[in-house]
C-alpha positions as CSV (number, residue, x, y, z in Angstrom):
1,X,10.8,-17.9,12.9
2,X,6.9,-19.3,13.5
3,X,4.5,-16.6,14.9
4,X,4.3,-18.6,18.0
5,X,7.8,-18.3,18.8
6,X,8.3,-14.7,17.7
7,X,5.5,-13.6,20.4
8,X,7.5,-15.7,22.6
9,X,10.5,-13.9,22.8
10,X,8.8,-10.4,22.5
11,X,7.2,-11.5,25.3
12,X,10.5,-12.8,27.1
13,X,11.9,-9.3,26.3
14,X,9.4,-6.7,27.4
15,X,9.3,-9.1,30.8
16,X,13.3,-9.0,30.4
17,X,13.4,-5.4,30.3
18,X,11.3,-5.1,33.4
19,X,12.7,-6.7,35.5
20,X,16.1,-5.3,34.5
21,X,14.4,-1.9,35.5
22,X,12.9,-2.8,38.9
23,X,16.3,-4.7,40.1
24,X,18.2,-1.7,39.6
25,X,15.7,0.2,41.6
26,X,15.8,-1.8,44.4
27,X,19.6,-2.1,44.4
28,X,20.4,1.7,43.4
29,X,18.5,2.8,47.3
30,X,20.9,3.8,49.6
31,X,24.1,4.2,47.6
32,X,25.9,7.3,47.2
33,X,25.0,9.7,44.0
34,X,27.8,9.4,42.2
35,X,27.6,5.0,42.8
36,X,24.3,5.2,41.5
37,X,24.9,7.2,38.5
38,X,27.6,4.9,37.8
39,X,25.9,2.0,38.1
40,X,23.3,3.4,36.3
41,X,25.1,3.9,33.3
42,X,26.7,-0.5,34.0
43,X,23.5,-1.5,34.1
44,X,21.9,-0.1,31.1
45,X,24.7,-0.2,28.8
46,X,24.8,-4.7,30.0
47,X,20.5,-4.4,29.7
48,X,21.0,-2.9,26.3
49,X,23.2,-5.9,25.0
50,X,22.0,-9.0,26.6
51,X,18.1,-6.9,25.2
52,X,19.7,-7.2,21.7
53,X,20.7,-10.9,21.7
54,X,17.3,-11.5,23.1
55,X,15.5,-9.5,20.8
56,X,17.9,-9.2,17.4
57,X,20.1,-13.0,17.5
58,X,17.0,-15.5,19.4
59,X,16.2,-16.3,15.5
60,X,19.5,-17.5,14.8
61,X,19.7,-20.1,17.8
62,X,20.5,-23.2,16.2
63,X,17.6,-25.0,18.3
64,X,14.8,-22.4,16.3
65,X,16.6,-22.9,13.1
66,X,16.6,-26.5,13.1
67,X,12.8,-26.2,14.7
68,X,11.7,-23.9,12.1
69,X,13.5,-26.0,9.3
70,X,11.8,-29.1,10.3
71,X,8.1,-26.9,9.9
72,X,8.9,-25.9,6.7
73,X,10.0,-29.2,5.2
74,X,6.5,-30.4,6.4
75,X,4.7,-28.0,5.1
76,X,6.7,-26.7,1.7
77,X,9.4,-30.3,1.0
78,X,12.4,-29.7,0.2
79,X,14.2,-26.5,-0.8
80,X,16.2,-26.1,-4.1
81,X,19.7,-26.5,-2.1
82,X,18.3,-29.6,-0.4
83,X,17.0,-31.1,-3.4
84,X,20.5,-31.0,-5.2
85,X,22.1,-32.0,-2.3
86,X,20.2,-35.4,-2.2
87,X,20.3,-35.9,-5.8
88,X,23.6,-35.5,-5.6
89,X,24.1,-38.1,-2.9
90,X,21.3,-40.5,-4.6
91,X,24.1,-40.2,-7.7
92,X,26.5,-41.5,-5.6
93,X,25.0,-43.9,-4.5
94,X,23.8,-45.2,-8.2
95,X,27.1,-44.8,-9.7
96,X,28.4,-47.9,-7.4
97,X,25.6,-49.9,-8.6
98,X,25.0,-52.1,-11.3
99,X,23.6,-50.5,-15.5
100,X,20.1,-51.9,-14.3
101,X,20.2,-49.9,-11.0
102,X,21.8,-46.8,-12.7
103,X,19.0,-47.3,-15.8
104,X,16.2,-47.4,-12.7
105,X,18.2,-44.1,-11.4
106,X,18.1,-42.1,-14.5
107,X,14.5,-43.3,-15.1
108,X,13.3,-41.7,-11.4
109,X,15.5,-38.6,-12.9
110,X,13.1,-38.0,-15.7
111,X,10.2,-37.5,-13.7
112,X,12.5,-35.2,-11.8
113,X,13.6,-33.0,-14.3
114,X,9.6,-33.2,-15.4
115,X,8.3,-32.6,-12.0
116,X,10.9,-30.1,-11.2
117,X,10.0,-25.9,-11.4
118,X,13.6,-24.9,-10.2
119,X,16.1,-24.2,-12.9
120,X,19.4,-24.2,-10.6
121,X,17.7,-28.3,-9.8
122,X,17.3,-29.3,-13.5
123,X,21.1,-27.8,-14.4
124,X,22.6,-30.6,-11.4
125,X,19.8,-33.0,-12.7
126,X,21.5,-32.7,-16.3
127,X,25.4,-32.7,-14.7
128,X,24.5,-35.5,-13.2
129,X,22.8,-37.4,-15.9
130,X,26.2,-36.7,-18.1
131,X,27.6,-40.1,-16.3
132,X,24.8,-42.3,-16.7
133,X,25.3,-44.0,-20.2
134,X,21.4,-45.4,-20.8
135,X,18.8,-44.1,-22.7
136,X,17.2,-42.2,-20.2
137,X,20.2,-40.2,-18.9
138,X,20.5,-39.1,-22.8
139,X,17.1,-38.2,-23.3
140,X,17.3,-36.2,-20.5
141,X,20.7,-34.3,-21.6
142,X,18.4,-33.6,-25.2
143,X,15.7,-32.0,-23.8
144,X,17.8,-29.8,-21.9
145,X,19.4,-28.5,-24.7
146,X,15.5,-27.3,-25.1
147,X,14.8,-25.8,-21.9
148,X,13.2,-22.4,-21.9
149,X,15.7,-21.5,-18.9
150,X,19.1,-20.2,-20.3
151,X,21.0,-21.6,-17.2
152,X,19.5,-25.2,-18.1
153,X,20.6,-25.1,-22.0
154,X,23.9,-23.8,-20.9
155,X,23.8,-26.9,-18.2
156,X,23.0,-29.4,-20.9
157,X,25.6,-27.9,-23.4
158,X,28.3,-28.9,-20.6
159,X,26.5,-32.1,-20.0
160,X,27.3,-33.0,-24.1
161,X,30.8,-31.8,-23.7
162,X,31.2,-34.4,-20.9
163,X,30.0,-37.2,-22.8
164,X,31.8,-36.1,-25.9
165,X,31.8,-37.6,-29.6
166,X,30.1,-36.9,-32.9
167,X,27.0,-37.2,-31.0
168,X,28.2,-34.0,-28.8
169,X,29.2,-32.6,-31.9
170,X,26.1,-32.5,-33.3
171,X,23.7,-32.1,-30.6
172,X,26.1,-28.9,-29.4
173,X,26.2,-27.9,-33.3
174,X,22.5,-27.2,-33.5
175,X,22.1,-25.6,-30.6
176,X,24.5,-22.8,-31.9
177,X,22.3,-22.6,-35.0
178,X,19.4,-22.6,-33.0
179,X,19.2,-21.1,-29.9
180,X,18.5,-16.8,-29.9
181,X,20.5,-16.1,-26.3
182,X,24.0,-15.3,-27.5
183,X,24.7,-16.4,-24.1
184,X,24.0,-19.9,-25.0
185,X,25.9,-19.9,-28.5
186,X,28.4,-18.9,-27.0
187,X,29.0,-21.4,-24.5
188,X,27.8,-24.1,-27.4
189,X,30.8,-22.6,-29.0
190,X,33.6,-23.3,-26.3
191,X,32.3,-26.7,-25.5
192,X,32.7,-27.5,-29.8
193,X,36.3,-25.9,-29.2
194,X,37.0,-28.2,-25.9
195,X,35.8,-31.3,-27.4
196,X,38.7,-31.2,-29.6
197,X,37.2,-33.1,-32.3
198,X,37.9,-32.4,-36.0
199,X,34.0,-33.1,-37.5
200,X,33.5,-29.2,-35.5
201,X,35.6,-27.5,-37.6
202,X,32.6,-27.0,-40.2
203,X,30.3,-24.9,-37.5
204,X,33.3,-23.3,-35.8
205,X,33.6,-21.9,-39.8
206,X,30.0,-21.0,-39.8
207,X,30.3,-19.4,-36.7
208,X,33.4,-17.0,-38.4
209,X,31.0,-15.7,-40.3
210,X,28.3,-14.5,-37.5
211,X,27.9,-10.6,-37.2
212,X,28.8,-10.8,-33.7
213,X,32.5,-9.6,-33.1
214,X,32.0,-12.0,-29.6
215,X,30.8,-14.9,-31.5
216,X,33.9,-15.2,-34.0
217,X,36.3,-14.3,-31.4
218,X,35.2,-17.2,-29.7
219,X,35.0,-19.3,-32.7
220,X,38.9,-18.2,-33.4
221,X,39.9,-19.6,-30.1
222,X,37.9,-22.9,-30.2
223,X,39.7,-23.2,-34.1
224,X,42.7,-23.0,-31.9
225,X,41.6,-25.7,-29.8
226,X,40.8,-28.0,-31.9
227,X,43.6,-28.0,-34.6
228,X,46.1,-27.3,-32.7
229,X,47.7,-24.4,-34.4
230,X,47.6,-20.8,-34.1
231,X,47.1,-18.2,-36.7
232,X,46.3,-15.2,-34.1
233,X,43.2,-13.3,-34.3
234,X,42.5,-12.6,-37.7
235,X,39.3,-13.8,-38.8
236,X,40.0,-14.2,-42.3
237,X,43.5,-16.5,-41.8
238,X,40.8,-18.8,-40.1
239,X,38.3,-18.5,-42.7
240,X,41.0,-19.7,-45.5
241,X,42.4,-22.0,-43.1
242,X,38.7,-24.0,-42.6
243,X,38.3,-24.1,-46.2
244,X,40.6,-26.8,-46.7
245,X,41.8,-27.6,-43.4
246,X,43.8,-30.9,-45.2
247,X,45.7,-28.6,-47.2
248,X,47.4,-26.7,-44.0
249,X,48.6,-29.8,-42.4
250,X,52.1,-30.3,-43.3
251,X,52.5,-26.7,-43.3
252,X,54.2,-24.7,-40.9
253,X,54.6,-21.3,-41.8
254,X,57.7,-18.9,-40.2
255,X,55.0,-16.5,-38.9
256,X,53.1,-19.4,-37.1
257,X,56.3,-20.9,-35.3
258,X,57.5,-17.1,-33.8
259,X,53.8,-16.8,-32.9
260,X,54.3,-20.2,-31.0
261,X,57.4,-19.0,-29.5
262,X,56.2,-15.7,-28.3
């Protein structure tokens, strides 16, 4: 709430109170003891409630919120919330259009993503760009992978997984090598796994070999994913099976088909 209209209603509520106090004077006069201590009692127990909507709930009235929201768009733009929301409906918009309107959107979404401090803003900016096939849009979904935020580079690894390929492959491949937040590997990881493409099985295999129990755990379950068979959790079966992947696949062991089954 503005300082203006916080003095306001402090101002409302002291005069509030005051008259509250002289009315029950003036009405009190006269009556028996026991009325008046009765009414007493009515009358401050009502003051005290209607003083704390006054007082405690004014800033919540939807006429000040919308007041005050109107002051601070002026003054500060848009918030983070409102900035995705209208990105969000801009994309809608776009994806209706024609490639030359879309290649216009994605171009205003580079100075966006340039422009842009908040990292919850460039994460949609990057979810968004994952449907725009045009230079820009992919530019965009490479730099993320880059970001100093770890939400953004986690944003742009889902952004590659939605575009898919070998391109995704290798863009997603490099950030596992790459990037120091285990956070971030890891997710590069399950998004090599849900791709479901064979040309990952080489950096899932690198990945068996990481010192971090959490890292080849998730390597063994994107294996999983992408071959399509299931040799448990035992990190060397996998390491022997990505050696020669070819070799395994008109194999079907006894042990794989009651795993399967159970």
């Amino acid at each position: 709430m503005s300082t203006f209209l916080a003095e306001e209603y402090q101002f409302l509520h002291s005069v509030f109170q005051r008259t509250v106090y002289t009315m029950s004077r003036c009405l009190f006069q006269g009556l028996p003891t026991a009325v008046r201590k009765t009414m007493k009692s009515r009358a401050l127990l009502a003051g005290c409630v209607l003083s704390c909507f006054l007082g405690g709930c004014a800033s919540s009235l939807p006429w000040v919120d919308s007041q005050q929201a109107a002051i601070e768009k002026e003054k500060y733009g848009l918030n983070a919330d409102q900035r995705i929301k209208e990105l969000r409906q801009q994309a809608k918009k776009s994806r209706s259009d024609d490639s030359e309107a879309q290649a216009e959107f994605s171009r205003e979404l580079v100075n966006e993503m340039l422009a842009e401090h908040d990292p919850r803003v460039r994460a949609e900016i990057l979810q968004l760009c994952a449907d725009f096939d045009n230079p820009s849009s992919r530019a965009i979904c490479i730099g993320g992978l880059d970001d100093p935020d770890t939400l953004v580079r986690i944003a742009a690894c889902d952004a590659w997984l939605q575009i898919g390929g070998d391109e995704a492959v290798q863009y997603l491949a490099n950030r596992f090598r790459s990037d120091e937040d285990v956070d971030v590997r890891l997710h590069a990881i399950r998004d090599l796994g849900a791709l479901g493409n064979e040309a990952a099985i080489p950096v899932l295999a690198e990945a068996l070999e990481a010192p971090d129990p959490a890292v080849q755990f998730r390597a063994v379950a994107s294996l999983k994913e992408v071959s399509g068979r299931d040799l448990g959790n035992d990190v060397n079966a996998w390491r022997e099976w990505a050696e020669d992947p070819a070799a395994y696949r008109e194999e079907w062991s006894v042990a794989e088909v009651w795993r399967q089954i159970f």
